[in-house]
C-alpha positions as CSV (number, residue, x, y, z in Angstrom):
1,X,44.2,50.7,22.3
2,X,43.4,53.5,20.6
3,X,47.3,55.2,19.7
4,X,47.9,51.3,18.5
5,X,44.8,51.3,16.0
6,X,46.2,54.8,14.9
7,X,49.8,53.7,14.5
8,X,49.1,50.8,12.2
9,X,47.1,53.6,9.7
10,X,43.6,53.2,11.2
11,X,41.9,56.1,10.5
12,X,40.6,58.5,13.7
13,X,37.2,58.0,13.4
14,X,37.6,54.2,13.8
15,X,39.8,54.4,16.5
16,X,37.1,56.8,18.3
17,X,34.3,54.5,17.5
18,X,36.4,51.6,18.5
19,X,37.4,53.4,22.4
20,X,33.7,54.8,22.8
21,X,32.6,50.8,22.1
22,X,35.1,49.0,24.1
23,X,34.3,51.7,27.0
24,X,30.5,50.6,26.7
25,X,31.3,47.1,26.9
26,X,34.7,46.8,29.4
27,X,34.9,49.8,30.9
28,X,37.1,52.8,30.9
29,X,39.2,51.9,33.0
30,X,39.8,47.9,32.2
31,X,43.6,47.2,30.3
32,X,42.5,44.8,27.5
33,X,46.2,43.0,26.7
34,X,47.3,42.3,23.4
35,X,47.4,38.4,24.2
36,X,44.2,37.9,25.1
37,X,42.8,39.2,21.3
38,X,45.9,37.9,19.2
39,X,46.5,34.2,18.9
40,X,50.2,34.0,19.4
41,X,50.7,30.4,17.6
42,X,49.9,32.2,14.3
43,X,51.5,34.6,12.2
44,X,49.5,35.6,8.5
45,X,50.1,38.2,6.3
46,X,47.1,38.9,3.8
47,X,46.5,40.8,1.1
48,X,43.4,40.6,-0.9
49,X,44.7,38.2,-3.5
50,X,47.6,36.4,-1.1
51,X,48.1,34.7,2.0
52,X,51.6,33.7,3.5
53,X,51.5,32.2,7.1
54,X,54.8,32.2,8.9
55,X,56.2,30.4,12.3
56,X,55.5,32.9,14.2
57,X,58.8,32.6,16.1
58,X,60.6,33.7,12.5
59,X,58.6,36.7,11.4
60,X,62.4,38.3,11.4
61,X,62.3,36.8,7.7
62,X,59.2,38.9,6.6
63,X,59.8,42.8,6.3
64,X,57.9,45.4,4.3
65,X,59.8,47.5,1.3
66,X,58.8,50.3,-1.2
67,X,60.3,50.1,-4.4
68,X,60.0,52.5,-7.1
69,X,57.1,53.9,-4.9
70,X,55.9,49.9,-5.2
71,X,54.6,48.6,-1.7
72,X,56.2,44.7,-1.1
73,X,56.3,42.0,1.7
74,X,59.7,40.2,1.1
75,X,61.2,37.3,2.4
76,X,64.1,36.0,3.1
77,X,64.3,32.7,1.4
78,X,68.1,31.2,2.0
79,X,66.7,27.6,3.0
80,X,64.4,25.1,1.0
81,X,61.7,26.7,-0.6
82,X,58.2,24.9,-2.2
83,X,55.4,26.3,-4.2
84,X,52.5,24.0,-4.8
85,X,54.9,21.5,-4.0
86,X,57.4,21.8,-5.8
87,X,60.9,22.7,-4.5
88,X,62.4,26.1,-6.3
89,X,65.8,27.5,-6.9
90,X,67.2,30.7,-6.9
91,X,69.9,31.7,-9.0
92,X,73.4,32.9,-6.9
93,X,73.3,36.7,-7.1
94,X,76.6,37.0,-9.2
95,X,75.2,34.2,-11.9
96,X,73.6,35.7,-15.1
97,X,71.6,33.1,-16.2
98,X,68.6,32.7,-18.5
99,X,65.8,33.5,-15.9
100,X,66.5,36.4,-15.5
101,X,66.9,36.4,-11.6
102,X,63.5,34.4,-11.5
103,X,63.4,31.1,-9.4
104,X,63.2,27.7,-11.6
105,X,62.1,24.6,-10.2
106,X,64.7,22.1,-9.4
């Protein structure tokens, strides 16, 4: 567990503290599985000012980008899209339009 905490950026110390606790409590030699700590039915991205929750049987449509030195989550967003309830457009990527490549609401 502790070369998975490391490779998603944890810092050493945690991971340490994390192994020395998990040793107290299971054992040393106990497997703890991914599937018994992660709930499988759910897929959430957070930051601290958003939330996206995904089917977690198409997180293929989120990926992670740096632009410009920029960290981003996109996603792919070819079907129907809604924010607040309202359904958007996007314009075709060849069409100069007045938004400015921003999505309007249809």
């Amino acid at each position: 567990m502790r070369s998975q905490l490391k490779s998603c950026g944890g810092p050493e110390e945690r991971a340490e503290k994390f192994e020395e606790e998990y040793d107290d409590s299971f054992g040393a030699s106990t497997d703890l599985r991914p599937q018994v700590i992660i709930d499988t039915n759910r897929f959430e991205v957070k930051t601290s000012d958003v939330s996206i929750k995904v089917n977690p049987e198409r997180t293929d449509l989120v990926e992670t980008r740096v632009i410009d030195g920029q960290r981003y989550l996109m996603i792919l967003a070819n079907d129907h899209v809604e924010v607040n309830g309202i359904t958007i457009g996007f314009p075709d990527k060849d069409e100069d339009n007045e938004a400015g490549g921003q999505p309007t609401a249809q």
